[in-house]
C-alpha positions as CSV (number, residue, x, y, z in Angstrom):
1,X,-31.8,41.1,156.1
2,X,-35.4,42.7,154.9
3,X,-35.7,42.1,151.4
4,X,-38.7,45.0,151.0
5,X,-39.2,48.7,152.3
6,X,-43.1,47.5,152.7
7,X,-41.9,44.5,155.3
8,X,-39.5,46.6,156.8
9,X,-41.8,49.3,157.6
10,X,-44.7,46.8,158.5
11,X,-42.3,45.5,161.1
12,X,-41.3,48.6,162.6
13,X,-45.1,49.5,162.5
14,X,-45.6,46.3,164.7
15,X,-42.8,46.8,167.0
16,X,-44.2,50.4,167.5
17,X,-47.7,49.2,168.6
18,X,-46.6,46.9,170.9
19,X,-44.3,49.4,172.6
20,X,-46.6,51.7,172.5
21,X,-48.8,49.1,174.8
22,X,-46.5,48.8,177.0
23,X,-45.9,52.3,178.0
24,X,-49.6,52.5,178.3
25,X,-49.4,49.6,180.6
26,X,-46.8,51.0,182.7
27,X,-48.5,51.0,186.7
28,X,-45.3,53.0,187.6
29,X,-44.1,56.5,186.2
30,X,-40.3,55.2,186.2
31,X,-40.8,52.1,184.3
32,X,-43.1,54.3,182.0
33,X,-40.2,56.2,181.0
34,X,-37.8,53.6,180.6
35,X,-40.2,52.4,177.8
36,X,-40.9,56.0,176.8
37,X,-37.2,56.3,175.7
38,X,-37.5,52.6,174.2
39,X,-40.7,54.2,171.8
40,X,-38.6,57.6,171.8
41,X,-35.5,55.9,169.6
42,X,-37.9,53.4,167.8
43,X,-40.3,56.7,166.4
44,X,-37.3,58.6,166.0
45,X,-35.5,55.8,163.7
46,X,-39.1,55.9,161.8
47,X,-39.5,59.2,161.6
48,X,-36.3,59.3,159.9
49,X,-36.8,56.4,157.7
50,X,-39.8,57.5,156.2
51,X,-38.4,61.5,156.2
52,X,-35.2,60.7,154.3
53,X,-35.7,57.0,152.4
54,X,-39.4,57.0,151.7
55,X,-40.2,60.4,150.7
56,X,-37.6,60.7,148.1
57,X,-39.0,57.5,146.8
58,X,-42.5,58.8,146.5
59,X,-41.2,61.9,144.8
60,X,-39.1,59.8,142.1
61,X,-42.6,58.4,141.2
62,X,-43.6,61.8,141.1
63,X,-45.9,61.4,144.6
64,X,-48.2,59.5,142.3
65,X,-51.5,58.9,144.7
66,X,-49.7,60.3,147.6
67,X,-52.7,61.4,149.9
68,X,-51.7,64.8,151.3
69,X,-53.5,63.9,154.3
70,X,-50.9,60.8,155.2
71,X,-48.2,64.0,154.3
72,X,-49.6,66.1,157.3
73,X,-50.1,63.3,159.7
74,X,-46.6,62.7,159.6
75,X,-45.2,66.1,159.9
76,X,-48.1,66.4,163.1
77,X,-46.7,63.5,164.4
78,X,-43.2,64.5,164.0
79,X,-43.4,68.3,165.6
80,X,-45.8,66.7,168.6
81,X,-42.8,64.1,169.1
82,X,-40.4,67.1,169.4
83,X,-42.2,68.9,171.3
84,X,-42.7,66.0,173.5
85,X,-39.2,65.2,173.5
86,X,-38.4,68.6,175.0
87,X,-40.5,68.5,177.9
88,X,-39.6,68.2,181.4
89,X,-40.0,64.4,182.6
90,X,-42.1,63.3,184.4
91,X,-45.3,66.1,184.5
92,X,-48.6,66.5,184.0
93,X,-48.2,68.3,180.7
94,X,-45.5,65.7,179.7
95,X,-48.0,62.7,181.1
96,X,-50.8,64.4,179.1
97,X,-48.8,64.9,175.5
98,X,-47.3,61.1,175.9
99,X,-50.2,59.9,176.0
100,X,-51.4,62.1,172.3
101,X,-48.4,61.3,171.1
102,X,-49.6,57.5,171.5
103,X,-52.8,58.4,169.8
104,X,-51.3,59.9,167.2
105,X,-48.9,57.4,166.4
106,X,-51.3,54.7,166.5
107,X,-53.7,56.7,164.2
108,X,-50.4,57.1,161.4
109,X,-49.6,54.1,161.6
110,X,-52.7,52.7,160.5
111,X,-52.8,55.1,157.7
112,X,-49.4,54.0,156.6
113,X,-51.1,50.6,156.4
114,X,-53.9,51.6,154.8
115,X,-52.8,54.0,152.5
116,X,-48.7,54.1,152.3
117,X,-47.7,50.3,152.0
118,X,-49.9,49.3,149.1
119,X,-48.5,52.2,147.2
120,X,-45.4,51.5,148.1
121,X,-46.1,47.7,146.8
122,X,-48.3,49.0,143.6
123,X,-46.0,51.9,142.5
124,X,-42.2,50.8,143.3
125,X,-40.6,48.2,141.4
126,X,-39.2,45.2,143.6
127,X,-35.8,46.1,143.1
128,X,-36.3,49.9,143.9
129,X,-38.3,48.5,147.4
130,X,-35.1,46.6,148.5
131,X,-32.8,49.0,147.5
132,X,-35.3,51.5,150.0
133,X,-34.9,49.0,152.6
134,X,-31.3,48.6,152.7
135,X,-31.6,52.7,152.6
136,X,-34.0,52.3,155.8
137,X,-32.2,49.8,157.4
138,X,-29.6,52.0,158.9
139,X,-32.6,53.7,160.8
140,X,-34.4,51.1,161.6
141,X,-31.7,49.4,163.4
142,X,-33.3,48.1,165.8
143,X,-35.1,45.3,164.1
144,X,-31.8,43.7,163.8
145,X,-30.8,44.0,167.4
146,X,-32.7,45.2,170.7
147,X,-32.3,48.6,171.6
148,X,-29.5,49.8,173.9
149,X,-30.6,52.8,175.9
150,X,-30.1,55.7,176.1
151,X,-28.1,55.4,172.8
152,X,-29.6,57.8,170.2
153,X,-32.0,59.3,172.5
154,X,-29.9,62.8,173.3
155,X,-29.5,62.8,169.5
156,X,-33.6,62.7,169.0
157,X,-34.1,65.6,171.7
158,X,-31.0,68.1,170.3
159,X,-32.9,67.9,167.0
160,X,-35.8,68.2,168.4
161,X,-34.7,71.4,169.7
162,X,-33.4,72.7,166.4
163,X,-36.6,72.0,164.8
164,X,-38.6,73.4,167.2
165,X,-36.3,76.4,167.1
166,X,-35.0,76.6,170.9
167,X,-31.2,76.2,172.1
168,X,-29.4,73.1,170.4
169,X,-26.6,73.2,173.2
170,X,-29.1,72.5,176.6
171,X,-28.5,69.3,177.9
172,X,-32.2,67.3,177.5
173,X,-33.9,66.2,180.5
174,X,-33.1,62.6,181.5
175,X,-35.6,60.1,183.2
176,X,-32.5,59.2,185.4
177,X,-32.7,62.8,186.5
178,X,-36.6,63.4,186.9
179,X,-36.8,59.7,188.9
């Protein structure tokens, strides 16, 4: 068990990077997307832990030093990962946005280090930062236990769909499919 929302989302910060490296190291397209859908469920699960556990946290403290800058990388990152997510696998133009998507991630991630985790730390009492990470938890799952694919993954494209505003009810591309 975590015992702090800062550790917890450290870890998952980790565990993101190094995926991230490995899809970049890749020397095959199929193996790529294998780990694509591995980073897929592991963003996803962030996305969602930060979306529905950390931001109601920050506005209890009334966003006190929230940087509006960290704000708008994450909702960046979280419409290029849906619009990612709805692409046709494997392509150029999915190829090309996988590999911003890696950027982009990288670049958040480092400003959740930077910026997010010490005010997390400064601004949150102990108890409110384990109660955050028992909140998290159930996102960030997979810190507990390796990923199973595709589990999760169809889930991560139909609401990318919604939130990009196309059809809900189109089955998602599979890298079964596209290989």
């Amino acid at each position: 068990m975590h015992h702090d929302i800062v550790v917890l989302l450290d870890e998952d910060h980790g565990r993101l990077k190094e995926l991230s490296r490995q899809v970049r190291a890749c020397p095959h397209p199929a193996k790529a997307l294998n780990r694509f859908d591995e980073f897929a469920l592991v963003l996803g699960g962030h996305v969602n832990a930060v979306r529905k556990v950390v931001y109601p946290g920050l506005k209890a403290i009334g966003w006190k030093d929230v940087s509006s800058v960290l704000l708008l990388g994450h909702v960046k990152l979280t419409r290029q990962f849906a619009e990612l997510l709805t692409l046709r696998k494997p392509s150029g133009v999915f190829a090309e946005g996988l590999n911003d998507l890696l950027d982009a991630t990288g670049h958040v991630i480092e400003r959740e280090r930077r910026d997010l985790l010490p005010l997390l730390r400064d601004h949150l009492t102990p108890a409110v930062r384990v109660a955050m990470a028992v909140d998290a938890a159930q996102y960030l799952a997979h810190l507990e236990r390796p990923l199973q694919r595709p589990v999760g993954l169809r889930d991560w494209v139909l609401e990318a769909r919604l939130l990009l505003g196309g059809p809900a009810g189109v089955e998602p591309p599979t890298s079964e499919a596209a290989g």
